[in-house]
N, C-alpha and C positions, 0 to 999 in steps of 0.2 A: 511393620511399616508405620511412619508417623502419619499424625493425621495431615499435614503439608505437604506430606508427598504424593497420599493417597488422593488427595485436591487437585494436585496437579496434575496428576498421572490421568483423572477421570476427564480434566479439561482436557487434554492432550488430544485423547481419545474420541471428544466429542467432536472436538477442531477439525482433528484427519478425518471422521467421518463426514465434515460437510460441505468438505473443500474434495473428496471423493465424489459427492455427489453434484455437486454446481464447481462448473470449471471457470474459471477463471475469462473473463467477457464474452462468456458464451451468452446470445440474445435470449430474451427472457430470464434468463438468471440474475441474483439481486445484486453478483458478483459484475454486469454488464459494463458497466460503466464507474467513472469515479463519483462519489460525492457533490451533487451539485455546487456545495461551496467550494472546491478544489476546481472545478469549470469553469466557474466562476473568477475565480482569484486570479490562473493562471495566466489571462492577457495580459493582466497588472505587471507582471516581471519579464514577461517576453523581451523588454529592451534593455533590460538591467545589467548590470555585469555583478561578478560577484556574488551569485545569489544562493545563498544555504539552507536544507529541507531537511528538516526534522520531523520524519513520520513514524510518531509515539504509538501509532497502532501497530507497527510490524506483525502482521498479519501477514497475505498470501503479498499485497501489493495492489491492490484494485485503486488506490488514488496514488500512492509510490510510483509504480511502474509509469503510468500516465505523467506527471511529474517532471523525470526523469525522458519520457521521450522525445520533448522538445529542447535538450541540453545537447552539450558538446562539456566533456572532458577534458580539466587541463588538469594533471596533478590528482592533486584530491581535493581541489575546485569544479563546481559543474558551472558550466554559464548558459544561460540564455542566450 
């Protein structure tokens, strides 16, 4: 096995195990909530039309999911 694979395979590893152990906005978990700057931001586009998210972390979703659940669906457009 390369050494790039074997990197990933351990990050993978470390990933599943800590997303096993902290669910996803369970309280006191660091997973709770979004990013204060994501809490932040989001009133800014509540009235917006047209508005497109780009979350480079794709992780579990902890600022994504939040995000996405003040949208409505048209297409493969989400709007405010």
């Amino acid at each position: 096995m390369d050494r790039m694979t074997r990197i990933r395979m351990n990050e993978r590893a470390y990933h599943e195990g800590v997303y096993e152990r902290h669910k996803l906005f369970e309280k006191g978990s660091w997973l709770y909530k979004p990013l204060s700057t994501v809490e932040n931001l989001l009133p800014h586009f509540k009235d917006k039309d047209n508005v497109r998210v780009l979350d480079l972390g794709c992780v579990v979703g902890r600022n994504s999911i939040p995000v996405d659940g003040g949208t409505k669906i048209t297409g493969n457009t989400r709007y405010f």
